[in-house]
N, C-alpha and C positions, 0 to 999 in steps of 0.2 A: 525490634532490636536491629542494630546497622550492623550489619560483618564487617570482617577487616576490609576487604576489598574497597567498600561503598566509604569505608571509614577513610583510607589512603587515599582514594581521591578526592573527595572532601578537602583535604590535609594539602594537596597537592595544589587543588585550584586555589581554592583562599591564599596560600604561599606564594602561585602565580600571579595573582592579581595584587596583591599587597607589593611586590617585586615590581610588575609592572608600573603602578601609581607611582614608585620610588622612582623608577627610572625616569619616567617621563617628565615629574616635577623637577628633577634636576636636569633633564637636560631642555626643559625650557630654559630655566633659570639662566645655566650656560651658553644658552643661544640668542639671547635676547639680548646679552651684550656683546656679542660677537660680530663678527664681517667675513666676509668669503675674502682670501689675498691669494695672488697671485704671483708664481714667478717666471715673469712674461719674457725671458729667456732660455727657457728649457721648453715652453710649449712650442709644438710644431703645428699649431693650425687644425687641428682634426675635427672640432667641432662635437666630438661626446658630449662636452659638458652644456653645450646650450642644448641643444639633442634631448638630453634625459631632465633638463627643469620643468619640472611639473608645472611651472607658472609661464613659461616662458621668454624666458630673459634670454639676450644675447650674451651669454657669460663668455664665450667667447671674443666678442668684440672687447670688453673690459680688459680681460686680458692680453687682447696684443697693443690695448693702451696703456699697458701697465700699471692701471688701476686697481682698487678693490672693488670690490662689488657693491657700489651705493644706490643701489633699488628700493626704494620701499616697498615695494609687492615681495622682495627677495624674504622667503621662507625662515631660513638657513636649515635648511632640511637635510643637507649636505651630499646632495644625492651628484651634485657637480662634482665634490671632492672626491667620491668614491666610486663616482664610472670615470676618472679621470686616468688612461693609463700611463702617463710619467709622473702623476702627483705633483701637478704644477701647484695646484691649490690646494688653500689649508685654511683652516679658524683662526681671527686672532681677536685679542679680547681689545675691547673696546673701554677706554679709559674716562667713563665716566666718573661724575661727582655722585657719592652715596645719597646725596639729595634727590639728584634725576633718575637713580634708579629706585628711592622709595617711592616716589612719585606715578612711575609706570609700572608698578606689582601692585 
């Protein structure tokens, strides 16, 4: 016999994990046609965002080209946008034909 206790976490992880697989499938989804952009006017040079790329891209140098981020090794893991502290950078979706993205899922 399972007590309440063994029962609610039971109830708790299954819940975490269903939660988690939901999340992640959509934010691949959402990522996969996305681009890192940049507003290479309000950045002052600090270098965070290449700093914390786990791949290591010069994200910084994009941005004082006022480019987007066109790497193919680029993640979009978004981890530029979120140690970025003036929020120069952000996601923008990327304007595929529903053809090319059946193609790549």
């Amino acid at each position: 016999m399972v007590n309440f206790i063994e029962f609610f976490e039971i109830q708790i992880t299954t819940m975490n994990i269903k939660s988690i697989f939901n999340y992640e499938s959509n934010r691949y989804k959402a990522l996969s046609v996305g681009k890192v952009v940049p507003e290479a006017d309000r950045c002052v040079q600090c270098g965070i965002c290449s700093f914390n790329c786990p791949i290591g891209i010069d994200v910084r140098e994009y941005v004082w080209k006022g480019s987007s981020i066109i790497d193919n090794h680029c993640l979009t893991c978004g981890e530029c946008i979120k140690r970025c502290p003036r929020g120069v950078l952000r996601f923008e979706r990327i304007n595929y034909s529903p053809e090319i993205i059946k193609e790549t899922h």
